[in-house]
C-alpha positions as CSV (number, residue, x, y, z in Angstrom):
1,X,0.0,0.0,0.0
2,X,2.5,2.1,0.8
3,X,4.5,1.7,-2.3
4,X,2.0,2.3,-4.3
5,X,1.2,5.7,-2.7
6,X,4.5,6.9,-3.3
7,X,4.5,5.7,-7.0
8,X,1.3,7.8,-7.0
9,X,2.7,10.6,-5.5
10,X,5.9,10.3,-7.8
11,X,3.3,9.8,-10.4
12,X,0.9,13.4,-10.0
13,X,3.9,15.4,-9.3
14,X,5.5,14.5,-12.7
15,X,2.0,15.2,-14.4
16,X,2.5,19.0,-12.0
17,X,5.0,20.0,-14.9
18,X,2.2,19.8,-17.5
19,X,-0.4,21.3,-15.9
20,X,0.2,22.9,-11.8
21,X,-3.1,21.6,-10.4
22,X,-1.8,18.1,-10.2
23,X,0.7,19.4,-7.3
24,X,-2.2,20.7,-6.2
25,X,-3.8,16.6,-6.0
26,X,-0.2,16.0,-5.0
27,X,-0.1,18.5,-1.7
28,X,-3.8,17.1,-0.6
29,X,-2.8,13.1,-1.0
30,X,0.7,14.3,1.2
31,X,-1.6,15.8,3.5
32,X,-4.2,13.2,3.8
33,X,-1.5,10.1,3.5
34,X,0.4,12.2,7.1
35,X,-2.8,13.1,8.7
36,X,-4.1,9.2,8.8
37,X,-0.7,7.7,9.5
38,X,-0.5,10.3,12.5
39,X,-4.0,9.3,13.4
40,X,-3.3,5.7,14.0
41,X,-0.6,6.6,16.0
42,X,2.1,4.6,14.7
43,X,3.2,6.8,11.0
44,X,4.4,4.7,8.6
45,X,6.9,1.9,9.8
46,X,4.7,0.8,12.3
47,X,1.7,-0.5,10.2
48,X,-1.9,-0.4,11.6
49,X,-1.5,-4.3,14.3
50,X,-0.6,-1.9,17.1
51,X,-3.5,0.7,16.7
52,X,-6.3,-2.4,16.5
53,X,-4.7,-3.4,19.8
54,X,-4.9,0.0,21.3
55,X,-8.4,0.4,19.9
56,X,-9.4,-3.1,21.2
57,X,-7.6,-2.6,25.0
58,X,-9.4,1.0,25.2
59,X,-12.9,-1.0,24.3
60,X,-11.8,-3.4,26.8
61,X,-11.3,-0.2,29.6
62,X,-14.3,1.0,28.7
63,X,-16.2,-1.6,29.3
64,X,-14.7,-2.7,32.6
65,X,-15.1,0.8,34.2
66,X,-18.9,0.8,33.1
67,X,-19.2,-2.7,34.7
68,X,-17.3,-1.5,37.8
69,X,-19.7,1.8,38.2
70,X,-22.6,-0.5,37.7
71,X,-21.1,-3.0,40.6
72,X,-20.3,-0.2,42.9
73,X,-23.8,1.2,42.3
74,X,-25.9,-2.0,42.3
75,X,-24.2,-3.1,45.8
76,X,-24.8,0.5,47.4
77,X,-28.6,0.2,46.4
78,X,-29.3,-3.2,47.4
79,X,-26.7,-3.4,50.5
80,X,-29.8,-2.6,52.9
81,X,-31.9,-5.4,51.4
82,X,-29.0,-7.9,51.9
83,X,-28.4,-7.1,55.4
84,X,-32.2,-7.4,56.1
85,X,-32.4,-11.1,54.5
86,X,-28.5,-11.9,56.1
87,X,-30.5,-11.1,59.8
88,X,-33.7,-12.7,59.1
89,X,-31.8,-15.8,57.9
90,X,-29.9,-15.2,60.8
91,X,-32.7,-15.4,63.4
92,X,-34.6,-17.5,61.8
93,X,-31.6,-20.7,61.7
94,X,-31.5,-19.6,65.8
C-alpha cells in the first residue's frame, strides 16, 4: 500500500509540470496520506496491528469501568436489602 502511494505521488507530481493543479492533488494526497498515519498513531513503519490493539484494550477499559460503576452502584442500592435477608436468615436458623 505504501509503495503504491508513493508511485502515486511520484506519479501526480511528474504530471505538476504539464499542468500545476496536479501538485495541487499531490499537496492534498501528502496531507491526507500524514494526517491518517498520525492518526493511527504509529506513522508509517509501524503499520496499523498496534492501533487495533490499542483500539481493542481501550474497548476493553471501557467496558470494565462501566461494569465497575454498575457494581459499585448495584451493591450500594441493594446493601440494605441484603443485610435485612442476612439477619432474618440469621434469626430465623436460631
Amino acid at each position: 500500500m505504501f509503495v503504491l502511494l508513493l508511485i502515486l505521488i511520484a506519479v501526480l507530481f511528474g504530471f505538476g509540470f504539464v499542468h500545476p493543479i496536479w501538485w495541487v492533488a499531490v499537496a492534498v494526497l501528502v496531507f491526507g496520506a500524514t494526517r491518517h498515519g498520525r492518526d493511527r498513531g504509529g506513522g508509517w513503519g509501524r503499520g496499523g496491528d498496534s492501533y487495533l490493539g490499542d483500539r481493542d484494550y481501550r474497548d476493553y477499559q471501557e467496558r470494565r469501568d462501566r461494569q465497575d460503576r454498575w457494581d459499585r452502584r448495584y451493591r450500594r442500592q441493594n446493601r440494605a436489602r441484603w443485610r435485612r435477608e442476612d439477619r432474618r436468615d440469621h434469626e430465623h436458623h436460631r
